[in-house]
C-alpha positions as CSV (number, residue, x, y, z in Angstrom):
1,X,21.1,-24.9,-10.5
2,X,19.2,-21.5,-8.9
3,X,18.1,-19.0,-11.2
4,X,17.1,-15.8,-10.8
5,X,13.7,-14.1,-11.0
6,X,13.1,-10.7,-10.1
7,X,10.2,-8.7,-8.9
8,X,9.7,-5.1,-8.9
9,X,7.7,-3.4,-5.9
10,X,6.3,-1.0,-8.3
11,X,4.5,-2.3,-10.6
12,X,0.9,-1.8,-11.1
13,X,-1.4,-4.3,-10.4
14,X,-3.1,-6.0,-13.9
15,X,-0.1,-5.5,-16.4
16,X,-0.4,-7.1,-19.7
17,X,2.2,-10.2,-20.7
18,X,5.5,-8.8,-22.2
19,X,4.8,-8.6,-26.0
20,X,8.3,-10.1,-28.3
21,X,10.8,-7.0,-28.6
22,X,10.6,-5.3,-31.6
23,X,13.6,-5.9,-34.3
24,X,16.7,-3.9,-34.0
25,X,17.1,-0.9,-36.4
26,X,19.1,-1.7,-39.6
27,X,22.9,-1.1,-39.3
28,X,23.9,2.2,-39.0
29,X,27.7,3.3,-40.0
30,X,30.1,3.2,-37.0
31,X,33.7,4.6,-37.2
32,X,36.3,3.0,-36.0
33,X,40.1,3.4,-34.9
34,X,42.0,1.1,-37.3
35,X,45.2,-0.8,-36.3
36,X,47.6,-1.8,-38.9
37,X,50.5,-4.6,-38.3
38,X,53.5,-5.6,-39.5
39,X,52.3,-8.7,-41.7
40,X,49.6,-6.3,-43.1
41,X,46.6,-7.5,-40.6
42,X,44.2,-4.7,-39.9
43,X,41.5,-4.4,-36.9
44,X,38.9,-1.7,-36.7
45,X,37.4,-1.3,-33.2
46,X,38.7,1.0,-30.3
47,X,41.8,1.6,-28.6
48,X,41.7,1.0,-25.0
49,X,44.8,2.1,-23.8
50,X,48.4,2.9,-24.6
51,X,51.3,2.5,-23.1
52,X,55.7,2.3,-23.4
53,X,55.0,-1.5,-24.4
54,X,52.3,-1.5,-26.4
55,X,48.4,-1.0,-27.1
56,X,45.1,-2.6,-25.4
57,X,42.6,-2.9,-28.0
58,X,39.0,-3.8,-28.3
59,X,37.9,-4.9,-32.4
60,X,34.2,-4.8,-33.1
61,X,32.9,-7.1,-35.4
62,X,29.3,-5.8,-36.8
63,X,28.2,-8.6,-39.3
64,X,24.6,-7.5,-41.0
65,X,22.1,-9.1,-39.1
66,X,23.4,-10.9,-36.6
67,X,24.7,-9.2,-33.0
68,X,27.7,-7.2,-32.3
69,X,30.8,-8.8,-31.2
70,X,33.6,-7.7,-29.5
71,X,37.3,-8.5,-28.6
72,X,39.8,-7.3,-26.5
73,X,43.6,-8.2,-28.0
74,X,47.3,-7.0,-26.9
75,X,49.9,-5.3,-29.6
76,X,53.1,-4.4,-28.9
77,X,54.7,-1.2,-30.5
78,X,57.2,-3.7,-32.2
79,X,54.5,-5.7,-34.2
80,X,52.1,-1.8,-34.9
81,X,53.2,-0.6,-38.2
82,X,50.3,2.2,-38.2
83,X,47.4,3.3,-35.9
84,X,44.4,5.3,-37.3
85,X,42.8,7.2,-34.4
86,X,39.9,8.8,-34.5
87,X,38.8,12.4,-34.0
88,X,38.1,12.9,-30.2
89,X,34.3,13.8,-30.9
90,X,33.9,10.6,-32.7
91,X,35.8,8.1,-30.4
92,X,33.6,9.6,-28.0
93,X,30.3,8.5,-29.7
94,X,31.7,5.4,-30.3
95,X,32.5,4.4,-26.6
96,X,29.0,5.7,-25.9
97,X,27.3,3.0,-28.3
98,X,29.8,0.4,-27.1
99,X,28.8,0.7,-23.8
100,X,25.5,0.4,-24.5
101,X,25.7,-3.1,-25.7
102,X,25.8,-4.5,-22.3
103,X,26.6,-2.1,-18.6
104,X,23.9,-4.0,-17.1
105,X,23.1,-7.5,-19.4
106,X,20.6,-5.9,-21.6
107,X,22.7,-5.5,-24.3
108,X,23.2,-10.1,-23.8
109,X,19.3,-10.2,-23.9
110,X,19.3,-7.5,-27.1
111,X,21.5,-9.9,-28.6
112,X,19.5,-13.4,-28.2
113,X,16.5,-11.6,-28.8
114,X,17.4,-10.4,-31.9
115,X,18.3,-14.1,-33.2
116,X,15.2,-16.0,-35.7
117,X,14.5,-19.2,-34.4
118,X,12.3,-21.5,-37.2
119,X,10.9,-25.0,-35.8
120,X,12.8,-28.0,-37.2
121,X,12.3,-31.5,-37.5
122,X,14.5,-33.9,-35.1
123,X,15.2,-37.1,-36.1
124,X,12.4,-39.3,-34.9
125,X,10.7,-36.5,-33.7
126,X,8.8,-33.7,-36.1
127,X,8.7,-30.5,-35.3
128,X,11.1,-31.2,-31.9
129,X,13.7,-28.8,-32.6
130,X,14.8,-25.2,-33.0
131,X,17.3,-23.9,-35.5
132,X,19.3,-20.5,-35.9
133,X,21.0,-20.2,-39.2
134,X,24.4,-18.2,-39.0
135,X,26.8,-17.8,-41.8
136,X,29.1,-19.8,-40.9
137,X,27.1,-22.6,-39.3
138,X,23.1,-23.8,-38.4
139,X,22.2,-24.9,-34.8
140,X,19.9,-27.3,-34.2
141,X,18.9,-27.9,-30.5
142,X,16.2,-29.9,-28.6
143,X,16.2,-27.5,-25.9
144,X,13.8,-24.4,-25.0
145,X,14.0,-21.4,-27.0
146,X,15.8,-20.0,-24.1
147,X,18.5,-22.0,-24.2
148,X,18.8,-22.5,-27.7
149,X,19.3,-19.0,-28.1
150,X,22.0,-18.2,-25.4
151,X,23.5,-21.4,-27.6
152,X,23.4,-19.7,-30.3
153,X,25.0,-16.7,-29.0
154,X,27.7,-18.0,-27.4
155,X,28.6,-19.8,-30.6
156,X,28.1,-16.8,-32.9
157,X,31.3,-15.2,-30.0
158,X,33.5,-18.0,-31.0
159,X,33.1,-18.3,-34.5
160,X,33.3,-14.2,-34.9
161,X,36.9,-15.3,-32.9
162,X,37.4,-18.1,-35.4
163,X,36.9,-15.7,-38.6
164,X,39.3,-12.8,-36.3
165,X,41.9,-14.6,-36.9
166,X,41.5,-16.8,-39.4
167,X,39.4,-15.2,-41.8
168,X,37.1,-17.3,-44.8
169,X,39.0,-17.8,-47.9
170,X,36.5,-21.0,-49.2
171,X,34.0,-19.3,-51.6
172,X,30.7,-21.0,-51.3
173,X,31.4,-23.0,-49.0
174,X,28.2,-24.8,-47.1
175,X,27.9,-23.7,-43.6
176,X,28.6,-26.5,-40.7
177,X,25.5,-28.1,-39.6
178,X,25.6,-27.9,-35.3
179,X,23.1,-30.2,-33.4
180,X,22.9,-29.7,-29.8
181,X,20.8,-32.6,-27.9
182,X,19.7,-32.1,-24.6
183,X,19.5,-35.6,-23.3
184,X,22.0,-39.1,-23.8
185,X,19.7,-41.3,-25.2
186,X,19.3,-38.1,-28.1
187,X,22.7,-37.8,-28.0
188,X,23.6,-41.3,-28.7
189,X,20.8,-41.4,-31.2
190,X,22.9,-39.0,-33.4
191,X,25.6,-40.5,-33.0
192,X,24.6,-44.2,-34.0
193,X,24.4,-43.6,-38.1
194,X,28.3,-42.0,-38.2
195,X,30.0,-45.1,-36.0
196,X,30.9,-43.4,-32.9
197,X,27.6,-44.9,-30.6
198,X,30.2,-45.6,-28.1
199,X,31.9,-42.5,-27.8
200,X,32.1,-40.8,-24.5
201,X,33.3,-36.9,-25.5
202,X,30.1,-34.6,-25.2
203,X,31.0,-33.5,-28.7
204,X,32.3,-34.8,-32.2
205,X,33.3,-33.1,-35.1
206,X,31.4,-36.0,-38.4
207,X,33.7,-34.6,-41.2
208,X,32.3,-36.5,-43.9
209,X,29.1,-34.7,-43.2
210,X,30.5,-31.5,-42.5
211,X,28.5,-31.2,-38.9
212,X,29.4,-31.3,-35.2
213,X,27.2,-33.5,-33.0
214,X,26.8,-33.0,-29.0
215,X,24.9,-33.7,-26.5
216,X,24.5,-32.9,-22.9
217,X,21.4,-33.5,-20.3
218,X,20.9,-30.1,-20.6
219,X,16.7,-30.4,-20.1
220,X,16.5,-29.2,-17.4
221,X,18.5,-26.0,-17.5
222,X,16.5,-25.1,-20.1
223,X,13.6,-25.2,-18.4
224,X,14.7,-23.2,-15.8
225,X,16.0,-20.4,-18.2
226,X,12.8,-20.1,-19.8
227,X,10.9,-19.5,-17.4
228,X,13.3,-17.4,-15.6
229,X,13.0,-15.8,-18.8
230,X,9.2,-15.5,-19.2
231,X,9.1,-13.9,-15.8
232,X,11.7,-10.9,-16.6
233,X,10.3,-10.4,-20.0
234,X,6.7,-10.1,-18.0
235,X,8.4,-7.5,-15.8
236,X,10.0,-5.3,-18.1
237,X,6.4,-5.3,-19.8
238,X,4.9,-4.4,-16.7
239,X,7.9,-1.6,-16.3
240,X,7.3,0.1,-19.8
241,X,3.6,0.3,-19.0
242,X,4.3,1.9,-16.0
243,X,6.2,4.5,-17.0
244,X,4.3,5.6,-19.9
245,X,1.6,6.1,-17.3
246,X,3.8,8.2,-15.0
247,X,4.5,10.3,-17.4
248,X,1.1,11.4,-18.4
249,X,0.4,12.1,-14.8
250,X,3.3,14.2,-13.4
251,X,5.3,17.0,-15.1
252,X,9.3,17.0,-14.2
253,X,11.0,17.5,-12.1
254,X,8.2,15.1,-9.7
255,X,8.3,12.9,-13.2
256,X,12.4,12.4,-12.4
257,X,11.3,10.6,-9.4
258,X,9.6,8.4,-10.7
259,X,11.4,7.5,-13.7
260,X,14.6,6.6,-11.3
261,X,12.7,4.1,-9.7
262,X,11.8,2.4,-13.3
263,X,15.7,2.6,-14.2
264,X,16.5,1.2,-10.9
265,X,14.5,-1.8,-11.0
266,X,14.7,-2.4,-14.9
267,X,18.4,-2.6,-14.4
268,X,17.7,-5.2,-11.3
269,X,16.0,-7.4,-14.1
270,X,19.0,-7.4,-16.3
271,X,21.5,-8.0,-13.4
272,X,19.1,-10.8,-12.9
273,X,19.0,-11.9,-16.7
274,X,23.2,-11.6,-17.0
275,X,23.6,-14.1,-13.6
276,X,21.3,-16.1,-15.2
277,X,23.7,-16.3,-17.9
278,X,26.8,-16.7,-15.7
279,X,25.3,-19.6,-14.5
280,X,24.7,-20.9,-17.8
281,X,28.3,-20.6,-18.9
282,X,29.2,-22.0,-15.6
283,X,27.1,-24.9,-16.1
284,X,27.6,-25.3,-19.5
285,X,31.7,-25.1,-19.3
286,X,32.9,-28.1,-20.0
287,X,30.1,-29.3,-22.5
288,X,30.5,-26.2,-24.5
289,X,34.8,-26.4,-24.6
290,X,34.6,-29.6,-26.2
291,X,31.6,-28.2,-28.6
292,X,33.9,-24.7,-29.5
293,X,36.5,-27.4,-30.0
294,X,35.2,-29.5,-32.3
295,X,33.5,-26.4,-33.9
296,X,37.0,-25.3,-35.0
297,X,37.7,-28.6,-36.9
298,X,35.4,-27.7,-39.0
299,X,35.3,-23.7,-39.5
300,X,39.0,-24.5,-40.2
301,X,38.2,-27.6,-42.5
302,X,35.4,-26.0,-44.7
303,X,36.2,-22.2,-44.3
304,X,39.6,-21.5,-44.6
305,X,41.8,-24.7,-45.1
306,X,40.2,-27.6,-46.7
307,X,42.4,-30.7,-47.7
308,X,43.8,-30.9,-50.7
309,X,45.5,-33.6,-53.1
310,X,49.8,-32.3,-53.3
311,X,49.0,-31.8,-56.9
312,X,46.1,-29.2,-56.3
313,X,48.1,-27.3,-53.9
314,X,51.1,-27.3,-56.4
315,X,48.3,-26.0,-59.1
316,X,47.7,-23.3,-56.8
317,X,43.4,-24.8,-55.7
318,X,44.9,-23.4,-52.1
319,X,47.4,-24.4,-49.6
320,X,45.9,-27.4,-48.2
321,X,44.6,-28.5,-44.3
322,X,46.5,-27.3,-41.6
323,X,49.1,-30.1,-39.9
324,X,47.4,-31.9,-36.8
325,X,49.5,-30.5,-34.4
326,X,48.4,-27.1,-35.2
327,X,44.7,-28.0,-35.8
328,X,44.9,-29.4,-32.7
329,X,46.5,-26.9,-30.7
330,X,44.3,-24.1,-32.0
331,X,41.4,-26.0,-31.3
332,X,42.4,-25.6,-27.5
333,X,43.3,-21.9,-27.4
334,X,40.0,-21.5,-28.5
335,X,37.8,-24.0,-26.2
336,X,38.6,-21.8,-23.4
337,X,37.6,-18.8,-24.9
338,X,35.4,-16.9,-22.0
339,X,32.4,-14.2,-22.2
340,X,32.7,-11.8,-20.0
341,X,30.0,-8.5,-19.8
342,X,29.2,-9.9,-23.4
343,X,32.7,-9.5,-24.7
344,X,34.8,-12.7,-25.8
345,X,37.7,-13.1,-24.9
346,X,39.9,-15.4,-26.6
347,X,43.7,-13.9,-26.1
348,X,43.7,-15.0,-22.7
349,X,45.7,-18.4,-22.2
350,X,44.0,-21.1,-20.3
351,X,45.4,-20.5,-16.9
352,X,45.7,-24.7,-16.1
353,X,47.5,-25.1,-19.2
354,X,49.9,-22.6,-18.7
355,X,50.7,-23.5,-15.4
356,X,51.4,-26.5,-16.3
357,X,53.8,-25.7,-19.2
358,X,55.7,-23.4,-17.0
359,X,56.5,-26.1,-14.1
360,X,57.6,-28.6,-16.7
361,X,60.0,-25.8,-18.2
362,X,60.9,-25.2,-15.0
363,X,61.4,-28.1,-13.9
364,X,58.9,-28.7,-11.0
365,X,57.0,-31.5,-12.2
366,X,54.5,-30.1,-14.5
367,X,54.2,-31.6,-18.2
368,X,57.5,-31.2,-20.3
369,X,56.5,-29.9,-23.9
370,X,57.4,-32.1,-27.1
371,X,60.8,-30.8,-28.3
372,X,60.3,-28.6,-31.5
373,X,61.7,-31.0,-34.0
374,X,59.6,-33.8,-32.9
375,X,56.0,-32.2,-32.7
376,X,56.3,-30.4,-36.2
377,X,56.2,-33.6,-37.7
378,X,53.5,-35.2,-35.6
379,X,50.7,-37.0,-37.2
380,X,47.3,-38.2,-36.2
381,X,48.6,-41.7,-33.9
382,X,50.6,-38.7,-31.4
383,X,47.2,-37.6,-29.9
384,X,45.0,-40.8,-30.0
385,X,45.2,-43.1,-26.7
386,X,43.9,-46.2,-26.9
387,X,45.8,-47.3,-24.0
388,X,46.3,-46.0,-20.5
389,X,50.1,-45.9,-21.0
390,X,49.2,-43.8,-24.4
391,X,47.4,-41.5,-22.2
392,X,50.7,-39.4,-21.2
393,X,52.1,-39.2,-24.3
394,X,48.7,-38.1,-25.9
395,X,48.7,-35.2,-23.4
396,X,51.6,-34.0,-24.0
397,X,51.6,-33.8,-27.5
398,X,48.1,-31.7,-27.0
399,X,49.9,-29.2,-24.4
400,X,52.7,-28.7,-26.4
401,X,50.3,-28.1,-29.3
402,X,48.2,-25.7,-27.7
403,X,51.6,-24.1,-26.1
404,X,53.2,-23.5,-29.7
405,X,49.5,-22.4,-31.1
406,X,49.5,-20.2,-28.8
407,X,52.5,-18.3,-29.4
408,X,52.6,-18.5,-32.9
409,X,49.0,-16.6,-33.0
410,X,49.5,-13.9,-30.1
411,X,54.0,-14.1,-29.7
412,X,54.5,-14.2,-33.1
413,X,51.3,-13.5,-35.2
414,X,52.1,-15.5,-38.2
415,X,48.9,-17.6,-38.2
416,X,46.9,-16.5,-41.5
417,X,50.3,-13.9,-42.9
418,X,51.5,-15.2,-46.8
419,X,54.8,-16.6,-44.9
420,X,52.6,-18.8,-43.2
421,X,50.8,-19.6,-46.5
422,X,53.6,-21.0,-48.0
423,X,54.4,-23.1,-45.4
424,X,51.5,-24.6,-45.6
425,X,52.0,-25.0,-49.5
426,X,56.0,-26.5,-48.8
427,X,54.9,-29.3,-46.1
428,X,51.0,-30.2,-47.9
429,X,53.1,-30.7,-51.8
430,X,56.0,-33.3,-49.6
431,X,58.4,-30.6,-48.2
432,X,60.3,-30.6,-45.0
433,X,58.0,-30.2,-41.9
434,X,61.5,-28.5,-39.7
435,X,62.8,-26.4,-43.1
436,X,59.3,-25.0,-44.0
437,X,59.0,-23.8,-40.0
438,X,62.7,-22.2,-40.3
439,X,61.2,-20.0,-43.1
440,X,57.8,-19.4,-41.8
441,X,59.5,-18.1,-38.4
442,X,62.5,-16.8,-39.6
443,X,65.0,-18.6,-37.5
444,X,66.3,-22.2,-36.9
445,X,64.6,-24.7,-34.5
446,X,67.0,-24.8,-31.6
447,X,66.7,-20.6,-31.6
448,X,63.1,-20.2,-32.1
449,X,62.7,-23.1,-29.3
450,X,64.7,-20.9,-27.0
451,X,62.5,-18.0,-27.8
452,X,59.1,-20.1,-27.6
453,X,59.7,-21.3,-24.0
454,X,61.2,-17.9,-22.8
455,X,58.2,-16.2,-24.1
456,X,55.7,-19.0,-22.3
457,X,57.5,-18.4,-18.7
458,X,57.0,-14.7,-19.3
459,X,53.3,-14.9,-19.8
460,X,50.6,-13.5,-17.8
461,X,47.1,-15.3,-17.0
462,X,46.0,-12.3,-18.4
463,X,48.0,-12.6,-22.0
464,X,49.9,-9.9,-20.5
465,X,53.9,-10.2,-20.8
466,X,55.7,-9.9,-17.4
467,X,58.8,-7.8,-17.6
């Protein structure tokens, strides 16, 4: 893997070592347009467009102390009940400081730079490790700081996702423990004291211990992104001292010159910085899908919809876990959630999958989904293969998970609503897996199963609808 390391051709000879960024300022107040739904959802961000069918909008999620995350979603005019715009001068100001998280990838580097990294003891090896401490989980990596840190980053995106639309409802509940090895014989280490020595996935979610082990030889990418790192951090140094030179020497409008020529090579240092972390996600793709995916076992599990005996949900302790077809199938939509300028994007279907579903509905060979009646009352055996001839079914009953996880969160939007409360109540205290779906949707099976797959041939790659 090549990574990019920039030099600027105006430098000045002798420039001290980059020094660590200072600390961003404290939060200041940001107004927002608001976005009210139906089901009584609300998202505060900015709206991106409107149009006949609907509106394009991009929620901002600014948790104290940690970076600034953002997400662009869909809403048609049907599912809007309200829309809070604000006043012209202040939308403006707000596109100005959204764009100035990340035009040109410094906004990516503001962001890991920002993150407190303490050193951490590795089993079998003291002081070996990094960890970042979110609020929602604790990384724990073997890798350079570099890599931890664009780690930790890219997991802070997906759990902002995980909490957008599913948001806590556990009080006190201990943040998931994430440890990231960097090598197979570390990997296989951790995985040794909870049974699963054997197990080939790059990632596994250790309920009992409420933490997500994986492991990847990720060594020497790390390596390579810290000093990739080093040397930008060494030229931006090198830039800032330049420039408060220039500008003791020459008065504008000679100064203007020579400030353009700063601006043009600090921004070929980000551009450099932001492939750098393209090629991270690129290499990092499949490793990381498996991690968000087992990551959202256990935000589910210990934020939002721990397991619960039928006679605590019937006293009204919560609603219980979620049924492993959904579990499962929201677990996919959000593997393949992408990053792109900084942004997360987790409303766009995975284009395989998709593609897939719509050849088997239409017939040319693709994967046909599970019929309705039959995956609602799936249980754990449906997506376990032991066997190569389990293999088929077990994909199946994932892809029709993900495919009816996916429309009931962005078709329908009923994940998280009170309706779909009490559907979790009905089938977690013995009730009727096919009867408490009728009510959470509205409408029989054989009608909502009409709707589902003529929705799913209508979607876009982009989570657009076609017309």
């Amino acid at each position: 893997m090549r990574l990019v390391a920039l030099t600027c051709p105006v430098l000045l000879a002798g420039a001290a070592l980059a020094q660590p960024p200072a600390p961003p300022a404290g939060l200041a107040n940001w107004s927002f347009d608001e976005i009210t739904l139906q089901n009584g959802a609300k998202f505060q961000g900015l709206l991106l467009a409107e149009g006949p069918d609907g509106f394009r909008f991009r929620h901002v999620s600014r948790p104290p102390g940690r970076p600034t995350i953002t997400l662009t979603d869909n809403f048609t005019r049907a599912e809007v009940k309200e829309l809070k715009r604000l006043p012209e001068a202040e939308r403006a100001l707000l596109k100005e400081r959204l764009a100035d998280l990340d035009p040109s990838g410094e906004g990516e580097r503001k962001r890991m730079d920002s993150l407190e990294l303490v050193s951490k003891d590795w089993p079998g090896k003291p002081g070996a490790a990094r960890r970042y401490e979110s609020e929602y989980f604790f990384l724990e990596s073997t890798g350079s700081e570099e890599l931890t840190r664009r780690s930790a980053v890219r997991l802070e995106q997906v759990y902002t996702a995980f909490a957008r639309f599913l948001p806590p409802a556990v009080k006190d509940a201990r943040p998931t423990r994430i440890m990231l090895a960097t090598d197979r014989d570390e990997y296989k280490a951790l995985l040794g004291p909870v049974g699963e020595a054997l197990l080939l996935n790059p990632a596994v979610y250790d309920r009992a211990n409420n933490q997500v082990l994986c492991g990847h030889d990720l060594r020497e990418l790390g390596t390579r992104l810290q000093t990739a790192r080093i040397h930008h951090s060494q030229e931006l140094a090198r830039l800032d001292k330049y420039e408060g030179e220039v500008r003791k020497l020459y008065p504008p409008p000679e100064l203007n010159r020579y400030l353009g020529a700063v601006r043009a090579e600090r921004n070929r240092v980000f551009a450099g910085d932001r492939e750098n972390g393209a090629r991270f996600d690129r290499a990092t793709a499949a490793v990381f899908a498996v991690l968000y995916h087992e990551a959202f076992h256990a935000y589910a599990t210990t934020f939002v919809y721990p397991p619960l005996p039928p006679e605590a949900v019937k006293a009204g302790k919560g609603p219980g876990e979620l049924p492993r077809w959904l579990n499962e199938g929201l677990a996919q939509v959000f593997e393949t959630s992408v990053v792109e300028a900084g942004e997360l994007r987790a409303d766009t279907p995975d284009k395989e999958r998709l593609a897939r579903v719509k050849d088997g509905l239409k017939g040319k060979g693709g994967t046909a989904l599970v019929p309705l009646g039959d995956l609602l009352t799936t249980n754990r055996d449906a997506f376990l293969a032991s066997h190569a001839d389990q293999k088929a079914a077990a994909n199946r009953a994932y892809l029709s998970s993900w495919a009816l996880a996916y429309y009931l969160t962005f078709g329908k939007r009923v994940i998280g609503t009170e309706a779909f409360r009490k559907y979790l109540v009905a089938v977690n205290t013995g009730g009727d897996p096919r009867q408490a779906f009728a009510a959470l949707v509205g409408k029989d099976a054989a009608a909502f199963e009409k709707d589902w797959h003529a929705y799913l041939l209508k979607l876009n790659p982009d989570g657009t609808l076609a017309k």
